[in-house]
C-alpha positions as CSV (number, residue, x, y, z in Angstrom):
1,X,83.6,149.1,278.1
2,X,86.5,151.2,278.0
3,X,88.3,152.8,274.7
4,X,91.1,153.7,276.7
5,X,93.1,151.4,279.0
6,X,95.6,153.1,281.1
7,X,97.8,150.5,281.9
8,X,101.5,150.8,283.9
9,X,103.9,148.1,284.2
10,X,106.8,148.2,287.1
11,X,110.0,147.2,286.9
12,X,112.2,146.4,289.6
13,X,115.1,144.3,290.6
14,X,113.7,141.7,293.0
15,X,114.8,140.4,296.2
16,X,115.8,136.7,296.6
17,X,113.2,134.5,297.6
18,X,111.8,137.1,300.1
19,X,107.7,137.7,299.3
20,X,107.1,139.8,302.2
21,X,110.6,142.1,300.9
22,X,109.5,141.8,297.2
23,X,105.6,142.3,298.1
24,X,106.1,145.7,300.2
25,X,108.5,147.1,297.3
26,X,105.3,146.9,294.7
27,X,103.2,148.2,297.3
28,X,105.4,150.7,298.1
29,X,105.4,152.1,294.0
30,X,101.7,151.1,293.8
31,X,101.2,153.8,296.5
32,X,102.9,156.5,294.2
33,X,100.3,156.3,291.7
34,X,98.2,159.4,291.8
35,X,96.0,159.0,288.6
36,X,93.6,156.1,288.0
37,X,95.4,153.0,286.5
38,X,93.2,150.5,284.7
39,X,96.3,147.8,284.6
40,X,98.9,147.1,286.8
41,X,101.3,144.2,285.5
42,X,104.3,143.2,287.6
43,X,107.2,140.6,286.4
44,X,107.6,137.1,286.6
45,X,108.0,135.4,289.6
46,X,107.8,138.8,291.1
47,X,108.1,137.5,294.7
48,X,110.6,135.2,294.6
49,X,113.0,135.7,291.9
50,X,113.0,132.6,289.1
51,X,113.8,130.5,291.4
52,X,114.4,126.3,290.6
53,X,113.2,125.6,294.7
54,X,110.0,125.7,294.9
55,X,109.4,123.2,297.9
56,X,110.9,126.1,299.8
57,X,108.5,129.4,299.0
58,X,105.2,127.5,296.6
59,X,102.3,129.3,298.0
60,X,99.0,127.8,297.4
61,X,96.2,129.7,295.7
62,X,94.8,131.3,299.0
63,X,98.1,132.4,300.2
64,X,99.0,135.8,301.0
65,X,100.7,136.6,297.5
66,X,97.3,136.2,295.9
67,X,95.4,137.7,299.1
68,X,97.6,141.3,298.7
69,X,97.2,141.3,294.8
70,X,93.4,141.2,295.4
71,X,93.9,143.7,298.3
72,X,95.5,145.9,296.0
73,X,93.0,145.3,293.1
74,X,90.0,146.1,295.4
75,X,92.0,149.0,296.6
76,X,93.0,150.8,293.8
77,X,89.9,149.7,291.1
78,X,92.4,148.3,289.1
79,X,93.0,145.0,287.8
80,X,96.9,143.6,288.4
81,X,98.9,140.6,287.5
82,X,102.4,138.8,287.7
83,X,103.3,135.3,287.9
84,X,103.9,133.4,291.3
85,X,105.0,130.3,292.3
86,X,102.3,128.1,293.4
87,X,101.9,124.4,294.7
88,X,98.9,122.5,294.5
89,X,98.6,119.2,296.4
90,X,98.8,115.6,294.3
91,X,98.7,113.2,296.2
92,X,100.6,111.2,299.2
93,X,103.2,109.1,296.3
94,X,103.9,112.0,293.8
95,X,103.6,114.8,296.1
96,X,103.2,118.3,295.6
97,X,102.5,120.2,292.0
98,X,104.2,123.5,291.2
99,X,103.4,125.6,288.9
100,X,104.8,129.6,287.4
101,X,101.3,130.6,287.2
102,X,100.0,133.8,286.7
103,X,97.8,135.8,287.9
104,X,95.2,137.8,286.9
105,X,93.1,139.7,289.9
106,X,89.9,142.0,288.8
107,X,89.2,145.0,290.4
108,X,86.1,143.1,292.0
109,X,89.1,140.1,293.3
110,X,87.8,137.7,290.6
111,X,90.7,135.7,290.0
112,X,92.0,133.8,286.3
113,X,95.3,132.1,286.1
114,X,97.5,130.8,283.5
115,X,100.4,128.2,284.1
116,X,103.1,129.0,282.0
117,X,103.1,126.6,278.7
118,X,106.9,126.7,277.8
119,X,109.2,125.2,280.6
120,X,112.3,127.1,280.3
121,X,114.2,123.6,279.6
122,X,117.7,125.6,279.8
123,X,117.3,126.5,283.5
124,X,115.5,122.7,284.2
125,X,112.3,124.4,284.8
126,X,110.6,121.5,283.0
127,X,111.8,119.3,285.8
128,X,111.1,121.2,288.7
129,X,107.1,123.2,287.4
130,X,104.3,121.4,285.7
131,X,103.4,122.9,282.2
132,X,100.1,124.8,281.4
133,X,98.3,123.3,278.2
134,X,95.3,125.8,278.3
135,X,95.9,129.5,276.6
136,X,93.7,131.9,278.4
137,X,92.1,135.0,277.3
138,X,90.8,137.5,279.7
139,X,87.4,139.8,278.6
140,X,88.0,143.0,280.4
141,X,86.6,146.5,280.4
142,X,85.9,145.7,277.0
143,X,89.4,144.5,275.8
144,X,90.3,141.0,275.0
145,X,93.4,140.2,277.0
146,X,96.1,137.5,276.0
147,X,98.9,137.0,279.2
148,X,101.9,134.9,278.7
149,X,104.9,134.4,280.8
150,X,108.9,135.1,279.4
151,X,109.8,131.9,277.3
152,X,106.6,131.9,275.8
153,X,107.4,134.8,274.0
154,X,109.8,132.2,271.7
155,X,106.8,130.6,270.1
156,X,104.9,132.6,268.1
157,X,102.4,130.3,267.0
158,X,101.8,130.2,270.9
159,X,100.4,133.6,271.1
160,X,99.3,133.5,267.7
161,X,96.1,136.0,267.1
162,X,93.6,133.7,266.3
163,X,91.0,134.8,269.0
164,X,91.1,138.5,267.8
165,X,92.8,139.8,271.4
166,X,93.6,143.4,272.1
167,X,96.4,142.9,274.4
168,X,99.1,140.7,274.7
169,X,100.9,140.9,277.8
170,X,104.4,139.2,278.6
171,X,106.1,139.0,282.2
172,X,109.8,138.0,282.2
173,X,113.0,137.1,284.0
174,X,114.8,137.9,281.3
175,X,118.6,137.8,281.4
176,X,120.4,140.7,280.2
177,X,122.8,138.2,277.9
178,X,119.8,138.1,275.7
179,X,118.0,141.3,275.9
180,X,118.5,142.2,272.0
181,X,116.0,138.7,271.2
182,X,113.4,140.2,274.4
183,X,113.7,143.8,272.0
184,X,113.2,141.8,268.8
185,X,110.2,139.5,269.8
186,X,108.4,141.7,271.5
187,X,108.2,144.1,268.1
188,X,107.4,141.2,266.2
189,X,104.7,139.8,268.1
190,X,103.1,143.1,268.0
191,X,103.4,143.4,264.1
192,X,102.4,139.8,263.3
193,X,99.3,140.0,265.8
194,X,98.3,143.4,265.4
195,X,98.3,143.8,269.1
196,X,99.5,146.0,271.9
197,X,102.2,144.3,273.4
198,X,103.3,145.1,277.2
199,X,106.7,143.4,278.6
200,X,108.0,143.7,281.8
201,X,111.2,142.7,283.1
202,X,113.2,142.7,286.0
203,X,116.2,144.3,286.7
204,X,119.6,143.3,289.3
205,X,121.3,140.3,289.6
206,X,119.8,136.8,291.4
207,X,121.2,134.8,293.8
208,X,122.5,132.5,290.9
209,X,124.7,135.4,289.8
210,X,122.8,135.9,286.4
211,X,122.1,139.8,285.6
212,X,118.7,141.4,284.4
213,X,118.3,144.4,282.9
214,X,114.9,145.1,282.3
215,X,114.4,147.1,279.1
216,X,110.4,146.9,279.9
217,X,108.2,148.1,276.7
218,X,104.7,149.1,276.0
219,X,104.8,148.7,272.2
220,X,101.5,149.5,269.6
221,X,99.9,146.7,267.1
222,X,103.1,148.9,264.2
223,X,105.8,148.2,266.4
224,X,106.0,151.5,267.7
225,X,107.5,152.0,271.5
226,X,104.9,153.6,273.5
227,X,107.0,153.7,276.9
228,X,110.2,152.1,278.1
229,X,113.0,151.8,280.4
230,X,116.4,151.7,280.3
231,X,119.2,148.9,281.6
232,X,118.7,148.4,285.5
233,X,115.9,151.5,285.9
234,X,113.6,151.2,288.5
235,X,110.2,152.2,288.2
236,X,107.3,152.3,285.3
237,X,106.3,152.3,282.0
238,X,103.1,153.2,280.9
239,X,100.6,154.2,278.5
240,X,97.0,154.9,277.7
241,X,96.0,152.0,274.6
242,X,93.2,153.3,272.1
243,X,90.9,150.3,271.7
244,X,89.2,152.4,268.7
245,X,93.2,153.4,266.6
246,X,93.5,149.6,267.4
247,X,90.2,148.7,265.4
248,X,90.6,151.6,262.4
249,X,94.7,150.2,261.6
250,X,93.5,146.3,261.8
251,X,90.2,147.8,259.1
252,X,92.1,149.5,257.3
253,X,95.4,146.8,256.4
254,X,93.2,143.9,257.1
255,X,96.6,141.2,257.5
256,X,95.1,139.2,260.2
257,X,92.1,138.1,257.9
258,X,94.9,136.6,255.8
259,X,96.1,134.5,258.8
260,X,96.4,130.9,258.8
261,X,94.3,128.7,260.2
262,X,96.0,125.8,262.3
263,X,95.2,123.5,265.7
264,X,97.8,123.6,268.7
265,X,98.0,119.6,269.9
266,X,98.9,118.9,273.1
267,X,102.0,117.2,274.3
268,X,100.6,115.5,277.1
């Protein structure tokens, strides 16, 4: 159990479809790091690009995306995660499953995934990637852990704080057209939850012609920035979170005991 959790996000402008490109890039940065990290998170899709073909580049879960991040996990004593695109076999009429799952790799190469619950609908994602029904919260180093991926962060009562997390963690390709409602939610899901909030973004332009610009932030459970980067930076954020500030601010203001209660049905 750990008070403080040194965590660093990177934010980079990723290469078209290309994992073994996009994969030697993070290593590449992960290299750099010359103090212990207890958190490395990395952005959406962060080998690939959001990418609407994933017959062409779906990896299954022993494929060398998630072989690396464990690499790297062992490696450093660090736990890391980003989404991927990942196929699952069906069967021989429906085919293949594919899912923007992430990852979440221990230090010890324990593995936990979480399939992205909210299909982007305006990119036909929905059409193309099977849904995630199952929120998943990650006990680590003493911190309770809450990952979602981009278009989540548009449903609040998705990532509502009913389980008492520490952490909530978005990954994104996040178009720059947009990036003032990416600022806004971000703050707001730290203030309603009374959680750290990390999101990373990536930055450049994808082969669809659609721009990113980052604007990665490491925000506290007030709202307060903590660490950012600016339009099309490349690089990290990061922080050290205070589990015990965390636990005196939610004491002291007490909001989320006046939380609703509610159920999440399933659409299935």
């Amino acid at each position: 159990m750990k008070d403080e959790l040194k965590i660093i996000g990177i934010q980079a402008a990723l290469v078209w479809e290309n994992p073994a490109q996009n994969i030697a890039f993070f290593e590449s940065k992960i290299k750099t790091l010359e103090n212990e990290v207890d958190l490395i998170v990395l952005p959406e899709m962060f080998t690939t690009g959001f990418t609407m073909n994933p017959e062409k580049i779906a990896e299954e879960m022993d494929g060398l995306s998630v072989a690396w991040m464990q690499r790297i996990a062992k490696e450093k004593q660090t736990a890391i995660c980003g989404s991927l695109v990942i196929k699952e076999p069906f069967d021989s009429v429906q085919g293949d499953k594919f899912y923007n799952r992430l990852v979440f790799v221990h230090p010890t190469g324990e593995i936990e995934t979480y399939n992205k619950r909210h299909s982007f609908t305006l990119a036909n994602e929905d059409k193309v990637y099977t849904s995630g029904a199952e929120k998943l919260l990650i006990e680590y180093r003493g911190w309770k852990i809450c990952p979602l991926i981009c278009y989540d962060l548009r449903f609040p009562v998705w990532a509502r704080n009913t389980e008492n997390y520490d952490l909530l963690i978005f990954m994104a390709n996040w178009p720059i057209a947009r990036v003032k409602a990416w600022d806004t939610l971000l703050k707001a899901r730290a203030i309603e939850n009374m959680s750290y909030v990390v999101g990373v973004n990536r930055t450049g332009t994808d082969f669809n012609n659609y721009e990113y610009s980052g604007n990665s932030l490491i925000i506290d459970y007030l709202g307060e920035e903590l660490s950012n980067l600016d339009k099309n930076e490349v690089g990290f954020i990061s922080a050290s979170l205070s589990k015990e500030e965390l636990k005196q601010t939610r004491n002291k203001l007490g909001f989320l005991n006046d939380r609703d209660s509610f159920k999440i049905e399933n659409n299935d």
